[in-house]
Each structure stands twice: as structure tokens, then as C-alpha cells.
MIRO-954272 format. One line per 10 residues: number of its first residue (from 1); for each residue x, y, z of C-alpha. Coordinates in steps of 0.2 Angstrom, whole numbers. Layout:
N
NUM	X:Y:Z | ...
//
This chain:
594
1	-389:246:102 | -393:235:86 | -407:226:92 | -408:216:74 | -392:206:79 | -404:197:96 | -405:181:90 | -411:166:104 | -423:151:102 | -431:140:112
11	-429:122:109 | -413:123:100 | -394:124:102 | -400:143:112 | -411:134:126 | -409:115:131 | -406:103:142 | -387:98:146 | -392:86:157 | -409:81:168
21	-408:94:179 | -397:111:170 | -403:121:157 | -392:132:145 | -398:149:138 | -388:157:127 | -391:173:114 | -383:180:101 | -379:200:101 | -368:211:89
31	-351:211:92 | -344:223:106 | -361:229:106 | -369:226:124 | -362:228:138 | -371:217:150 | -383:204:148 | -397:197:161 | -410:185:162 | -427:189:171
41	-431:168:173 | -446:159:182 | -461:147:184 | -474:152:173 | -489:152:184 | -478:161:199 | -474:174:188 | -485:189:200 | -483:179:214 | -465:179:217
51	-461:193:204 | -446:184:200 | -442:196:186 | -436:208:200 | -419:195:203 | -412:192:187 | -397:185:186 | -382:189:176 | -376:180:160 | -357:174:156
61	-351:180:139 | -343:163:131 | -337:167:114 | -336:179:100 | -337:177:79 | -331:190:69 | -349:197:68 | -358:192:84 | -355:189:103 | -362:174:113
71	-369:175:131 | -374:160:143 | -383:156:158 | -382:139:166 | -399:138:175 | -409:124:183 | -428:124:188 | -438:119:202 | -452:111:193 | -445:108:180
81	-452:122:167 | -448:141:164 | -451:155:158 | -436:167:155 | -432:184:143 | -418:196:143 | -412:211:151 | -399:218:141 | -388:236:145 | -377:242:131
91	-361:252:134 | -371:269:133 | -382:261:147 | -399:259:136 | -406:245:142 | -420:233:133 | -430:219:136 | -430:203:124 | -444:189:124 | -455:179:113
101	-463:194:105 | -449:205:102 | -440:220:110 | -447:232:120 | -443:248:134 | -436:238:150 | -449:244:162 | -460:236:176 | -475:233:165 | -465:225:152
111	-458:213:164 | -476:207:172 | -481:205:154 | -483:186:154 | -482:182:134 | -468:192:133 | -457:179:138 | -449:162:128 | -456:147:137 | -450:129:141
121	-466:122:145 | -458:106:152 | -439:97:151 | -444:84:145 | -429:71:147 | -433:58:133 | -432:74:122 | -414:80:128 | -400:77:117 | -392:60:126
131	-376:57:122 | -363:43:127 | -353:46:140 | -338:35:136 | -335:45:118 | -327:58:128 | -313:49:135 | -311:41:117 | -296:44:106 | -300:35:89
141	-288:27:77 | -294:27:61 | -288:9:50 | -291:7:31 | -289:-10:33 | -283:-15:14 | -267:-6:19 | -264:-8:40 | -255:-24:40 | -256:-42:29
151	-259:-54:43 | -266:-69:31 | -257:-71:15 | -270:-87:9 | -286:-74:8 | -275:-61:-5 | -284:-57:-19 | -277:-62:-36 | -261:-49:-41 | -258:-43:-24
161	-242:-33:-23 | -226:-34:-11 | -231:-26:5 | -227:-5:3 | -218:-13:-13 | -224:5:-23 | -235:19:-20 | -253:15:-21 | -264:18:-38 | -282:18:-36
171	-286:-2:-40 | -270:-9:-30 | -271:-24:-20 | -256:-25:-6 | -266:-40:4 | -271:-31:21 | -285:-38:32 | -293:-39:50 | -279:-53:55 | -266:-38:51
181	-275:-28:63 | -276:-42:77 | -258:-45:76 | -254:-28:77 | -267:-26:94 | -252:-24:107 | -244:-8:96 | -261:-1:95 | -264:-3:115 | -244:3:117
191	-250:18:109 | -262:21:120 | -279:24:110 | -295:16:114 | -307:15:100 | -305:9:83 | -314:18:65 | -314:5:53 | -315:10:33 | -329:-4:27
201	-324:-22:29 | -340:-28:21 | -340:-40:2 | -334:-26:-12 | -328:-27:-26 | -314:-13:-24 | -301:-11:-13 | -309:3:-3 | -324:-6:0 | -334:9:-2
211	-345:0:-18 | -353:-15:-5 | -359:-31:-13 | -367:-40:2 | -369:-27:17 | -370:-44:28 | -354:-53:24 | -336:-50:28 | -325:-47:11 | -317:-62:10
221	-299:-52:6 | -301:-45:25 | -308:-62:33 | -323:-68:39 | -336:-68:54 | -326:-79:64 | -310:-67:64 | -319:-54:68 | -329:-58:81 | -312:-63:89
231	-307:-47:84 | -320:-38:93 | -321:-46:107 | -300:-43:111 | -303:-24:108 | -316:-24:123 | -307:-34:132 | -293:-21:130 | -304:-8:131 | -304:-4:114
241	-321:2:106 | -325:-4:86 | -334:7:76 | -339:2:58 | -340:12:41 | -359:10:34 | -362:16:16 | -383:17:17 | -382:31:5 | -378:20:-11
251	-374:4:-14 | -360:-5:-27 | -364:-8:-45 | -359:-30:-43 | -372:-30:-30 | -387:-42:-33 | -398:-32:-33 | -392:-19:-45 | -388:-33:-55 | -406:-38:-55
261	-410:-22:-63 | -399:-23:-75 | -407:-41:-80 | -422:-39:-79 | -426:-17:-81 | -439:-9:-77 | -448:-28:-72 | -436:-30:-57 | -443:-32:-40 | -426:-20:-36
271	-433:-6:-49 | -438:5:-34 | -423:2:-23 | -415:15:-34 | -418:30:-43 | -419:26:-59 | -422:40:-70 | -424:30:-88 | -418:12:-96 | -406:5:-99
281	-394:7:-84 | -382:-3:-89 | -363:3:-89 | -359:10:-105 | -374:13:-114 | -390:25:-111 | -374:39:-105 | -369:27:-91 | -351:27:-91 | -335:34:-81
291	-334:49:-83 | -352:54:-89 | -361:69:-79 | -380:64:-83 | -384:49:-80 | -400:36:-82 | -398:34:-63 | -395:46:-47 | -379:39:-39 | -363:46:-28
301	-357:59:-37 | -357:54:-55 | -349:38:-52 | -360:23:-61 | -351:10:-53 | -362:16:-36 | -381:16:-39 | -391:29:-24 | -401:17:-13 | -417:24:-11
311	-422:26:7 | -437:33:8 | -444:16:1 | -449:4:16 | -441:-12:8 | -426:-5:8 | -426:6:24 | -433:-12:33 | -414:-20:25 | -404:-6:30
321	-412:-5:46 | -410:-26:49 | -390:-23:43 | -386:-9:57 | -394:-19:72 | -388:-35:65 | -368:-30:67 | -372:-25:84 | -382:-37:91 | -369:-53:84
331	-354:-42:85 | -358:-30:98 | -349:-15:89 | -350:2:98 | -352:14:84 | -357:16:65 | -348:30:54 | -362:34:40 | -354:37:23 | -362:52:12
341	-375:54:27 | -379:70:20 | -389:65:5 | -399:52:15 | -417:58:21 | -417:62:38 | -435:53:39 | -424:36:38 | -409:43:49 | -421:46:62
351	-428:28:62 | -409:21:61 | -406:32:77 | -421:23:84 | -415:5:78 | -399:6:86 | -400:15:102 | -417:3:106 | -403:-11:103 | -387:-1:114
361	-392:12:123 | -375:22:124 | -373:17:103 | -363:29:95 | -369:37:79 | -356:48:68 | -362:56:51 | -349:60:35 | -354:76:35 | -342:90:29
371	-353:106:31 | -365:113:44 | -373:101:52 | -387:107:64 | -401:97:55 | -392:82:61 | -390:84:78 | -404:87:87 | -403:73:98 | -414:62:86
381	-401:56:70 | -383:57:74 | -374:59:90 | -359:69:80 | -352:72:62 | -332:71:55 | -328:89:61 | -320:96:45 | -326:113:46 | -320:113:62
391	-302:106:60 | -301:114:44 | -301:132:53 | -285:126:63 | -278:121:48 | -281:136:38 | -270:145:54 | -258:132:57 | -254:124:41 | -259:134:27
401	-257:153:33 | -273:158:23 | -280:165:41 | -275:176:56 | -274:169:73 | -289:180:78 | -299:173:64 | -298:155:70 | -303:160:85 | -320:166:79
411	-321:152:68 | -319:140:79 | -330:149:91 | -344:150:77 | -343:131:74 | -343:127:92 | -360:139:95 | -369:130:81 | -372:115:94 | -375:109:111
421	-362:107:120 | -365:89:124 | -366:89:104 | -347:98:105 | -341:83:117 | -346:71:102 | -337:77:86 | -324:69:79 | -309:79:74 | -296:72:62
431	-285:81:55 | -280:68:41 | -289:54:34 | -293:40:21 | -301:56:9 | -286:69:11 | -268:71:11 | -259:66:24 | -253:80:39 | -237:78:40
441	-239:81:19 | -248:95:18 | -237:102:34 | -223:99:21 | -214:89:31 | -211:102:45 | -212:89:59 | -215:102:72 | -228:111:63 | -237:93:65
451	-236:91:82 | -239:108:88 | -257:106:76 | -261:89:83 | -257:96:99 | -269:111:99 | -283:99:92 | -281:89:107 | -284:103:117 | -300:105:111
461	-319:100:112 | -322:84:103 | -314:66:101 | -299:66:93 | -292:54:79 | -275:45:73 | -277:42:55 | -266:26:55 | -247:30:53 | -249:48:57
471	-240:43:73 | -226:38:63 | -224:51:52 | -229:45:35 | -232:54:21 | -246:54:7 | -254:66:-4 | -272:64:-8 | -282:50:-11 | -275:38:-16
481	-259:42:-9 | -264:43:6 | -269:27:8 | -249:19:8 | -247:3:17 | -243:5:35 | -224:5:37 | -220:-9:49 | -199:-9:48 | -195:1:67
491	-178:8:57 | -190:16:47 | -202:24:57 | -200:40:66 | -199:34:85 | -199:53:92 | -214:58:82 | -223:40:91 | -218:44:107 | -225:62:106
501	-239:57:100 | -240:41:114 | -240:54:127 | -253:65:119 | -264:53:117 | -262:49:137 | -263:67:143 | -279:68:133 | -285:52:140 | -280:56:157
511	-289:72:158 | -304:70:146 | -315:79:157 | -309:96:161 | -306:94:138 | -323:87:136 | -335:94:148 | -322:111:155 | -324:129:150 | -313:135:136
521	-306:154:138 | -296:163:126 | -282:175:132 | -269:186:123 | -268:182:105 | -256:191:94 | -261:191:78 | -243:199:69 | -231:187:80 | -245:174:77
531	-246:167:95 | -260:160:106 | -266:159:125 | -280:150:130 | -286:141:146 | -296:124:149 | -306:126:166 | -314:113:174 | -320:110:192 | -307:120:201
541	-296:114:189 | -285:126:176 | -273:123:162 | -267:138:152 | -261:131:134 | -249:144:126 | -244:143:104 | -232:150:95 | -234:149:76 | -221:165:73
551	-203:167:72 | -201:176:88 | -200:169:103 | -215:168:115 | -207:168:133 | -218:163:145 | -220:167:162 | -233:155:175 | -234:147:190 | -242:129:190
561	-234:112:185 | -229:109:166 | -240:95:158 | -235:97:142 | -223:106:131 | -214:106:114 | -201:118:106 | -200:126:123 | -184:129:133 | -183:136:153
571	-171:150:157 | -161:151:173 | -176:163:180 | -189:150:176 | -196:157:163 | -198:147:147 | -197:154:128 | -206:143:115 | -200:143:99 | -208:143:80
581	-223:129:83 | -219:127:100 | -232:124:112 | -231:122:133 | -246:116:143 | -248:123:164 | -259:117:176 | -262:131:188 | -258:126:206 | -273:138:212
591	-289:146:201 | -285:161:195 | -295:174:185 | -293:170:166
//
């Protein structure tokens, strides 16, 4: 038994509250090391009295890594504390005991041992992690507005080009703004999604809007106050949430304040706004220029042109904190995206989380972060983060054939058991986006290989996301290719690649419980024919999802109705054979054992 894998802790992704009343208790073993796993769990001062350590009661093994296996108990508590520990029997039959202090011989004196247990001293519900409900039946649609649509010709910057009139370079205007997106309202409800990521709309001085001038402003290219809150309002009326882009983490170089610096130096009332490192800052001289990697000033990356606000001091954590609430209480947007979140202190994330949610309650809060993300989401900064690491895996599997389909499998798993699950429910998985190419692209242009992705993703824990086009089958490599201008002529879009998408988007939407909140369970999995079983289960209810990412037919045998399916043909006996990135989705007419 290799007691050094235990791993559980209290307070954490390992022991919380899912909601007010049920618990989750998980631990982390070696892998296919222990056989069975038990929880000995009670009130604290009861724990003699009742001897509840002599009823334990089993735990469910819900996933496995390539190094590790993960157990669960869903539990609740009658006064709303306990104290718990583990009981754990490998396949020899040796069996241990694992609490607070460590590992010990399971015997009777070891379980009366009080502080040998992990607490929860009290479930605190202002403590849980609360997270919005209307996330999960949420299928985003992600808009970078300069290229969506050109609605109002009079507000387009000087040398705008001919709409999709050539592939975009890095500083090309082709006159898109928030009246393209209005206009377009009734394709975007016809497709069926219900919340809307917008790239930043506020005053920049680039086309991406990423390097803000006035964080309170509308850029004049897209529109103005007015059109939005038109905007807005439309969406909810459709039922449409609006979440904004935020960039707290730098700011652009035209800004006033920046330009005070550069003025005034070290005698600016701005000075400490930034991180300054030395004068001059101005571009060009003092090592400041494109290009450069040391310069007088922290910024993103090493880009000059985007001086690194500094959050820590209270002026500027006081404006950034009047700019989040401000959009939602005029506006009444649902959700903020947070550019470069990652490299902003967590002390000022924290009071945003506070600022917002005092503001709307069921606020939505989604950090840019590409990595590992647990410092994040505790329940006090961000509700989610963009869930590269996530999609990533299934497109290291799907698209790129660097990985085995056992080995997504445990990376998926590993990613899915570094957060609560009501932390799972609110990520935000994309496969493509404004920073990569586009899917279809890197799927190279293998149509099916981009449905039967997107369609596996939609299958999963998480909110899914259309970056713009994507339903349409447009192409783009990275940035800034990826950011073409919408195609709008029908002859030109690929009509059987909308309308799979169209009803993608409605079985997710239709069934966003048993995806969101429903048990996941892997099946067979074929790692040399590269094909997948798995099952979604939620209240009585069970679909079993079947991929085939190999040459050789996968025939498929099942009873139940067929909700979805793709490259998948039924024989004369029923049966049906799914083809290379083919996919068929049952939903079982009665529970069965998975």
C-alpha cells in the first residue's frame, strides 16, 4: 500500500460544500493501488456517544490520472459540522486508517482517537463557493466586434477597408461595431445561443481594443452609450446574457494618464499608477521601444505601447473598482472576462469579487487564465477561467494526434479534480478564439473532425463557446488571421456545418443539467482504434456518448432513443457503425449499470 500517495484536505477542492446542505469528500490514492475506500464520519462531540466510527460508509471511485486515483463521498450533516477519516483496504486486504495526523493500524483505539480525524468545524454558507446558476444552461458566442458586422458606416475610422475585402494585418480597420451586432440579433437567436463574450468595446486606440484609453467611454468606432444600452437591453429581452472584456491588468499607452507621465515624469500625480522602474518612459528612448526586452516600465509582455497598471495602489484599485460596478449598474451587464488576470494581485481580485457581486448577486466573473488555476477559485475572485488546459487535452487527442485516447482521459480527469465541481460547472471551454487559430484551421479543414471535437466538448462539464463564424466554417490561422471579418454572403457559408452546430447548441441547451450538474463515467476506450465510451448520468437519467477518431468502424450496439449522431449509419439489425470522427449520442430508456 503506498500510503505517501493519500492526499485529502479540508477546506479545499478535497472537502466543501456543493450546496447548503451536501458536503463532498474526496482523496487522492495511487493508481490501482487500493481496493476500497470508506469514510468513518460524524459529530465531533458524539463521537463516543454514538460510536459512529463503527458505520462507515463507502466511497465511489470517480476518476483516475495517469498517476493517481480519485474517490468521493457525497455526505450531509445533521448539525452541520463533522468530523470524518478514512478507512482504506488495498487489494491484498491491508487496511489503514487516514486522518488529520497521518496514517495509522485500523483498530478500535485508533478510531476513538478524537484528533485523529480532519474537522469541518462548521459549514459555513457565506464561505461556500456560490456560483450562478444560469451559467450552466449558457452557450456563449464569442464577438470581436471590429470584424462581426459593419452596421454604421458614419462612425468608420479613417482607411477603413471594403468589408472581408483581404486578410486582416495586424492594424486593419474593416468598420465593424455594436449596430453590426444588433442587426445581426435574430441570426444569433436563430442559432440558438444565449450569452454574448464581447472582445473590449471601450475608447482605444487599436483595432483590438486591448490598449484602453478611457475604460468609461464607448470607442467611438463601435458606437456609443446610447446603442449599447439598446443593445443590452434587446439581448435580455431575448434572453441573451452580455458579458464584457476588462483589461485591469495594464492599460494603453494614449491613455491620460500615461500620457501624464510621460509629461510630467517622475512629478506626475500618475507616477505610482504604474511600475516605473527608471525615467524617461517615453517610447523610443530609455530602451522603450517595439521590440525591446528590458524596459524602464513593467508592462504586458514587453510590449511598450501597454504600461502595467499598478493594483496594489488604492487610487487605482478605487478607479478600477468604480469602472467594473459602473457597467453593471448603468448597463446591467451579466459578466466581466478579465484580460491577463493572472498577473493582477489576488488582494484586488478579491475586493473586485466583492464590488460586483454586492452590486448582482448571480454576477459572473471569468479570468484569462491559461494554466492551473486553483488560487483563483476559491469561491472569493473568479467564479471560472477560459479552460485552455482543459480543451487543449481534447485537442491534443482529436486534432493534433500527439496523445492516446487513454491519456486524455486522465488529463481531463486531472483538470476536472483540481476544482469543485460547482467550480467544473462554470468554465468556459472554447475551442478557438480571438488569441489562436481558428478549429476548423488547425483541424485542416477536415469538417468532420470539427464537429465530432465540438461535439465531445459539448458533452462535457463547463459552458461551452462559438467563437464567431466557427458555425459557419471559417478559416483563420493565428492572430491576426483569425480575426477575418464575419462572412455574411449565405452562398458563402457552409449551411450543413450551421445547422449542425444550430442543433448542438439546442441539445446542450435542452439538457444543461444532466452536462452540467450529471455524473460523467468513462467506458471502453480503445486506445489502437482510437475510440471512446462514455456516459452522462443524471437523476435517473442516462446518455451513453460513443467516438470514433480511427479508421475502423466502431458498430454500436444499444437500446434507448438516439439524440445525437454524426458519421453513424444503422444496419438492417439496428445496430449502427460510426465512421472515422463519427460520434452517436443514446439516451437509455431505463438506468443501467455503467
Amino acid at each position: 500500500m503506498n500510503t505517501a500517495a493519500f492526499y485529502h484536505r479540508p477546506e479545499s477542492e478535497y472537502a466543501y460544500l456543493y450546496d447548503q446542505d451536501t458536503l463532498h469528500i474526496r482523496l487522492r490514492t495511487a493508481k490501482a493501488d487500493i481496493q476500497e475506500v470508506f469514510v468513518l464520519k460524524g459529530d465531533p462531540y458524539l463521537l463516543n456517544e454514538e460510536k459512529w466510527y463503527e458505520h462507515e460508509v463507502k466511497m465511489t471511485q470517480i476518476g483516475s490520472t495517469d498517476t493517481h486515483d480519485y474517490w468521493q463521498l457525497e455526505t450531509g450533516a445533521p448539525y452541520r459540522r463533522l468530523q470524518y477519516a478514512f478507512h482504506l483496504i488495498d487489494h491484498d486486504g491491508a487496511e489503514v486508517f487516514y486522518g488529520d495526523r497521518g496514517t495509522f493500524p485500523y483498530t478500535e483505539a485508533t478510531c476513538q482517537t478524537a484528533n485523529y480525524y480532519f474537522r469541518l468545524p462548521y459549514f459555513h454558507e457565506i464561505d461556500r463557493f456560490d456560483a450562478p446558476e444560469w451559467v450552466k444552461e449558457t452557450v456563449w458566442y464569442q464577438i470581436f466586434p471590429e470584424r462581426f458586422a459593419n452596421g454604421d458606416v458614419s462612425n468608420d475610422p479613417e482607411g477603413t477597408l471594403p468589408w472581408g475585402s483581404k486578410l486582416p494585418d495586424r492594424t486593419d480597420s474593416f468598420g465593424g461595431d455594436l449596430q453590426g451586432v444588433y442587426d445581426h440579433l435574430d441570426y444569433l437567436e436563430g442559432l440558438g445561443i444565449n450569452g454574448i463574450y464581447f472582445c473590449p468595446i471601450f475608447k482605444a486606440n487599436s483595432n483590438h481594443k486591448y490598449d484602453t484609453i478611457d475604460y468609461y467611454e464607448i470607442d467611438p468606432d463601435f458606437g456609443d452609450k446610447a446603442l449599447f444600452k439598446k443593445l443590452v437591453d434587446e439581448c435580455h429581452r431575448r434572453g441573451i446574457r452580455i458579458m464584457l472584456d476588462a483589461v485591469f491588468n495594464h492599460m494603453g499607452d494614449k491613455s491620460p494618464e500615461w500620457q501624464d507621465v510621460i509629461e510630467k515624469e517622475a512629478d506626475s500625480k500618475y507616477r505610482d499608477w504604474f511600475h516605473i522602474r527608471d525615467f524617461p518612459v517615453r517610447y523610443g528612448e530609455n530602451g522603450n521601444f517595439e521590440g525591446a526586452t528590458t524596459l524602464s516600465f513593467d508592462s504586458f509582455a514587453f510590449t511598450p505601447h501597454m504600461p502595467k497598471l499598478n493594483t496594489a495602489n488604492p487610487e487605482v484599485e478605487a478607479y478600477l473598482l468604480d469602472i467594473a460596478t459602473y457597467w453593471i449598474k448603468e448597463f446591467d451587464i451579466d459578466a466581466w472576462r478579465l484580460d491577463v488576470a493572472n498577473e493582477v494581485d489576488h488582494h484586488f481580485w478579491k475586493k473586485f469579487y466583492q464590488a460586483t457581486t454586492a452590486v448582482k448577486p448571480d454576477f459572473y466573473i471569468l479570468g484569462e487564465i491559461w494554466h492551473s488555476s486553483q488560487s483563483w477559485l476559491q469561491g472569493d475572485e473568479f467564479h471560472g477561467v477560459m479552460n485552455y488546459a482543459f480543451t487543449e487535452t481534447i485537442e491534443d487527442f482529436f486534432i493534433q494526434k500527439k496523445i492516446s485516447a487513454s491519456k486524455m482521459i486522465a488529463g481531463l480527469n486531472e483538470q476536472l479534480m483540481l476544482y469543485r465541481q460547482q467550480t467544473n460547472q462554470m468554465m468556459f471551454n472554447m475551442l478557438d478564439s480571438h488569441d489562436t487559430a481558428r478549429l476548423l484551421t488547425i483541424c485542416g479543414e477536415n469538417k468532420d473532425l470539427a464537429k465530432a471535437t465540438l461535439a465531445f466538448t459539448f458533452l462535457q462539464i463547463g459552458a461551452p463557446c462559438i467563437y464567431y463564424g466557427t458555425e459557419i466554417g471559417m478559416l483563420g490561422e493565428n492572430d491576426p488571421d483569425c480575426r477575418r471579418c464575419m462572412i455574411w454572403e449565405e452562398d458563402e457559408q457552409d449551411k450543413t456545418f450551421f445547422a449542425f452546430t444550430k442543433a448542438l447548441i439546442k441539445l446542450r441547451k435542452d439538457n444543461y443539467q444532466l452536462l452540467s450538474e450529471g455524473e460523467l463515467v468513462w467506458l471502453a476506450t480503445d486506445d489502437e482504434k482510437k475510440q471512446i465510451a462514455f456516459a452522462r448520468k443524471w437523476n435517473g437519467e442516462v446518455w451513453t456518448a460513443y467516438f470514433n477518431c480511427g479508421d475502423v468502424p466502431y458498430y454500436v450496439e444499444h437500446d434507448g432513443d438516439v439524440l445525437f449522431h454524426h458519421q453513424a449509419e444503422q444496419g438492417e439489425d439496428g445496430s449502427w457503425a460510426v465512421g472515422q470522427y463519427g460520434c452517436i449520442i443514446y439516451r437509455e430508456t431505463t438506468e443501467k449499470s455503467c
